[in-house]
C-alpha positions as CSV (number, residue, x, y, z in Angstrom):
1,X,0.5,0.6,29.9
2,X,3.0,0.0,27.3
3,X,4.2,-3.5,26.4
4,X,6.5,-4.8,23.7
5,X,5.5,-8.0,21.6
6,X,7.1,-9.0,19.0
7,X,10.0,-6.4,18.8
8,X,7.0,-3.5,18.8
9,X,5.4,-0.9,21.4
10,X,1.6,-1.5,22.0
11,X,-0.3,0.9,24.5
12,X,-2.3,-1.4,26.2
13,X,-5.4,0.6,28.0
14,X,-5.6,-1.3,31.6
15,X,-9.4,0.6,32.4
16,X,-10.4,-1.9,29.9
17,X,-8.9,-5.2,31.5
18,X,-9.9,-6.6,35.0
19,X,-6.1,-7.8,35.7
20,X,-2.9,-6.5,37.1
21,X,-0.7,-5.1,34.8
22,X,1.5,-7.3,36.0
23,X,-0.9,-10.3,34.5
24,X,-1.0,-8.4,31.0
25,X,1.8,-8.0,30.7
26,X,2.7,-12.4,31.7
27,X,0.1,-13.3,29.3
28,X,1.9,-11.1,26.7
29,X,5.6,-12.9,27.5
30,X,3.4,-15.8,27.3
31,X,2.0,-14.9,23.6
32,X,5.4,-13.7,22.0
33,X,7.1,-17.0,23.1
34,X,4.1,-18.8,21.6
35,X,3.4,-20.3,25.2
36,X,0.0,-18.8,24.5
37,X,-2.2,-18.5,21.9
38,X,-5.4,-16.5,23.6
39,X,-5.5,-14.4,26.3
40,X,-7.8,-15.2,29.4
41,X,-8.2,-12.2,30.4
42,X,-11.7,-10.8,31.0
43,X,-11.7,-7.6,29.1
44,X,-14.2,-4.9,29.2
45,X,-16.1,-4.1,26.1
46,X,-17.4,-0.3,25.4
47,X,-21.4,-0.4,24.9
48,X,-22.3,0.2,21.3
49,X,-20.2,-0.1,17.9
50,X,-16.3,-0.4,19.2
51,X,-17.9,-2.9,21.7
52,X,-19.4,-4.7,19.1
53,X,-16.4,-4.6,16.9
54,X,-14.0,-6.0,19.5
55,X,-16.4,-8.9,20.3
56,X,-16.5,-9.7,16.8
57,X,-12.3,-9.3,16.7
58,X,-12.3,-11.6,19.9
59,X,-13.9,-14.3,18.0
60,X,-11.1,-14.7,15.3
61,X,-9.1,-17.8,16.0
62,X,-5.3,-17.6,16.6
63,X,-3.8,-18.1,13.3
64,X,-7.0,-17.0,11.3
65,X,-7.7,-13.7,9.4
66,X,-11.0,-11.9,8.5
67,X,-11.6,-9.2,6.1
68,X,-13.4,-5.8,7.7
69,X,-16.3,-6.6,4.9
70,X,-16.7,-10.2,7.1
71,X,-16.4,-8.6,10.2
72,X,-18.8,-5.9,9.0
73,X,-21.6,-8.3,7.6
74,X,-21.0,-10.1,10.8
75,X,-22.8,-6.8,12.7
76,X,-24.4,-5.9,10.1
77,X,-22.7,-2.7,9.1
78,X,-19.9,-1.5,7.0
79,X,-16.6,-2.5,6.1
80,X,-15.1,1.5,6.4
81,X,-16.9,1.5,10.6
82,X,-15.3,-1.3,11.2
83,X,-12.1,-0.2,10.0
84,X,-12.4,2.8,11.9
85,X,-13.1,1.0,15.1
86,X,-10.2,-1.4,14.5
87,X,-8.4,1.8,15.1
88,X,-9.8,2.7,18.2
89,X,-9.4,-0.6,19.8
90,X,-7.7,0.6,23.6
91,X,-6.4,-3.6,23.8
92,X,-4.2,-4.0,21.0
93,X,-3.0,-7.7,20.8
94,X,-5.3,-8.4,23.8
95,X,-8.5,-8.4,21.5
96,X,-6.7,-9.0,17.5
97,X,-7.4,-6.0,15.2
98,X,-4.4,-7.2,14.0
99,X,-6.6,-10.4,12.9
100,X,-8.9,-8.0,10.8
101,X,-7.9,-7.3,6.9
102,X,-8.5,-6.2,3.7
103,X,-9.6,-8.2,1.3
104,X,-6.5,-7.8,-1.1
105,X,-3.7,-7.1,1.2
106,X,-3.4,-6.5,5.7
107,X,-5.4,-2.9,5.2
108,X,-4.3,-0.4,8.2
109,X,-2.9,-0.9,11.1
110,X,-3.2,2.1,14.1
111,X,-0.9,0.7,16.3
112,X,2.7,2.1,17.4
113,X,4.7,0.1,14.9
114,X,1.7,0.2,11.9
115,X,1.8,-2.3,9.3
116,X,4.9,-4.0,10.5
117,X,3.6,-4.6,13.8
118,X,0.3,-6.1,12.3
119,X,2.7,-8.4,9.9
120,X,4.9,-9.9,13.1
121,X,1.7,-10.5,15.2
122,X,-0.1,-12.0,12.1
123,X,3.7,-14.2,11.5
124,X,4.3,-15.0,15.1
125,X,0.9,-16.3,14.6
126,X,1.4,-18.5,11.7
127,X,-0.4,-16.9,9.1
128,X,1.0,-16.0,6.1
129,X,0.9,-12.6,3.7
């Protein structure tokens, strides 16, 4: 599925969510008018790394940032994998890769809009770059 937030396309992979699309895409509305800060959607996470990874994404606050090497020493790996998997992640905005960073600047972004996109999800959240 394809969904706009914040004035960007984001492929949203429904074999990962248990919900409509309809119900994505009403918790997105939801987040871009700042009606919503987290989604309760229960979202499917791969066994092994990217699973891993997007738990450890999922646990980011609204508003918050981490850099991969947190994330990384958070699972004990390394900041590169989980850069890597941050790219991979099938539930953009859904589970925040836009949340991970570098440690001197946002790092990548994978999605449709790249950096951009990462910069008006991190904004509409509140934080600041």
């Amino acid at each position: 599925m394809r969904a706009t937030v914040c004035g960007h396309d984001f492929d949203v992979d429904l074999d990962y969510v248990d919900a409509s699309e309809e119900a994505v895409r009403e918790q997105l509305r939801e987040y871009e008018a700042g009606d919503r800060d987290t989604f309760d959607l229960d979202v499917h996470f791969p066994e092994g790394f990217l699973g891993d990874v997007m738990a450890a994404m999922c646990s980011i606050p609204p508003g918050e940032t981490r850099t991969y090497g947190d994330v990384a020493a958070s699972i004990d790996t390394a900041a590169v994998a989980v850069g890597n998997a941050c790219g991979e992640n099938p539930v953009p905005v859904v589970v925040p890769c836009h949340r991970v960073v570098a440690a001197d600047g946002l790092g990548g972004y994978s999605a449709l809009g790249g950096l951009d996109a990462k910069r008006a999800l991190l904004e509409r959240e509140g934080v600041g770059l």
